[in-house]
N, C-alpha and C positions, 0 to 999 in steps of 0.2 A: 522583311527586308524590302525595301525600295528598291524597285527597279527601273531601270534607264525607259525600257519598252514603256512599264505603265505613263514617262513621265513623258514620253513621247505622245502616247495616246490619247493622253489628257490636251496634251496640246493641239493636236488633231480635231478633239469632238470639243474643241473650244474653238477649232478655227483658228488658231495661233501661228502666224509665219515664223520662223526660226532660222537664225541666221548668223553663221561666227564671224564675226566683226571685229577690228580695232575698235574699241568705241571713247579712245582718247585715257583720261584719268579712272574713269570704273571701270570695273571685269563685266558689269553687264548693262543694259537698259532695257526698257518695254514702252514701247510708244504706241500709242494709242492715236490713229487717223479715220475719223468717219466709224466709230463705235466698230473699227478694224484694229487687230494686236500683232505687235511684232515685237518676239524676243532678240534683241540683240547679245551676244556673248563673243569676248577676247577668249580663246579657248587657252591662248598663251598665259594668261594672269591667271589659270585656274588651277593647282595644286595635285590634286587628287579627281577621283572618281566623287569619292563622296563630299566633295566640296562641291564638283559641279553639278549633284543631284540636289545641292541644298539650295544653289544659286537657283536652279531651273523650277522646282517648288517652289521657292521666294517670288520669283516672276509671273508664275503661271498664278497665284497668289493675286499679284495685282490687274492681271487681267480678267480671273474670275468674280473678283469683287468692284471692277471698274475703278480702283483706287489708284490712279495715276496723277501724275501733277506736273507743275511749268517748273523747271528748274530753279527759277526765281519766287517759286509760292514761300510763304512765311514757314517756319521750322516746325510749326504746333501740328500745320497740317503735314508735312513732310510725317514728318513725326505717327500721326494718325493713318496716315494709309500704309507705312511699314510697316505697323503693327498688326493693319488690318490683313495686309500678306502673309506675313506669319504667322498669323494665326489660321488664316486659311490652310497654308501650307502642312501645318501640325494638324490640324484636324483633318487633313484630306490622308499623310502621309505617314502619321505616327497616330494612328485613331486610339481615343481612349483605351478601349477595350484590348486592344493588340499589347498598347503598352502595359495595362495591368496586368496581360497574360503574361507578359516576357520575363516581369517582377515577378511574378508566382512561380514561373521556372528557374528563378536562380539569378535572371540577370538586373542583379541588384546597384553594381554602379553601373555611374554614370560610361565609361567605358566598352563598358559591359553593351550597355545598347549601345552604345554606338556602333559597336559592330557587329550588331540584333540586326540592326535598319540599314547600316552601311549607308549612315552618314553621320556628320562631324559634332563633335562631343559640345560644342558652345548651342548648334542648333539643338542639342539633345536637353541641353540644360533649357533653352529658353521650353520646350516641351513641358518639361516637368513644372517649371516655373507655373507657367500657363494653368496645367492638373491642378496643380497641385496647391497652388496661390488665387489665381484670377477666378476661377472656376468655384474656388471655396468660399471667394468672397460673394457670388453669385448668391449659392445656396443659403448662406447664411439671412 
């Protein structure tokens, strides 16, 4: 299970300000001043617990990987550093190994982890995706 503490902590030994904010049309942003990160979050646009552990992964994501961009950059890169968040986010948060454990116990959907990890079932899926897809085209 993901907890709120570790996702604090990470933010901590990353040096990451945190901060609930309006921040207009998105629930969240991460800006990046002087190789310095600051998470911004609408605590209000945020659903659940495990929506706002997936948003705050997704961010800390693009601060560990330096993958931030100008609101006006082109969509391909947009595009490339989301991915590069989440992927972070899954291999920091739902590690291989943990997930395949969780499968060997029983928790076979999708569901099912999601409330292993206590967090949301589309992040859960993009997870599997990632094992289960990207990872295999790797090895291959």
């Amino acid at each position: 299970m993901v907890e709120m503490n570790n996702l604090y902590e990470d933010m901590r030994s990353q040096q990451v300000a945190f901060y609930t904010y309006d921040v207009g049309e998105e629930t969240s942003v991460t800006i990046e001043l002087n190789d310095r990160y600051a998470i911004f979050l609408d605590p209000f646009r945020v659903g659940s617990i495990p929506e706002m552990k997936r948003i705050l992964a997704h961010e800390l994501g693009h601060c560990a990987t330096g993958c931030t961009h100008k609101v006006s950059s082109p969509l391909d890169l947009i595009e490339k550093h989301e991915y590069k968040a989440n992927r972070w986010a899954i291999e920091r948060y739902i590690p291989f190994e943990e997930l395949h454990s969780a499968i060997r116990h029983g928790y076979t959907e999708r569901w099912q982890l999601a409330e292993y990890f206590d967090l949301p079932e589309p992040f859960i899926q993009k997870a599997l995706d990632y094992y289960f897809s990207a990872c295999q085209r790797k090895r291959a």
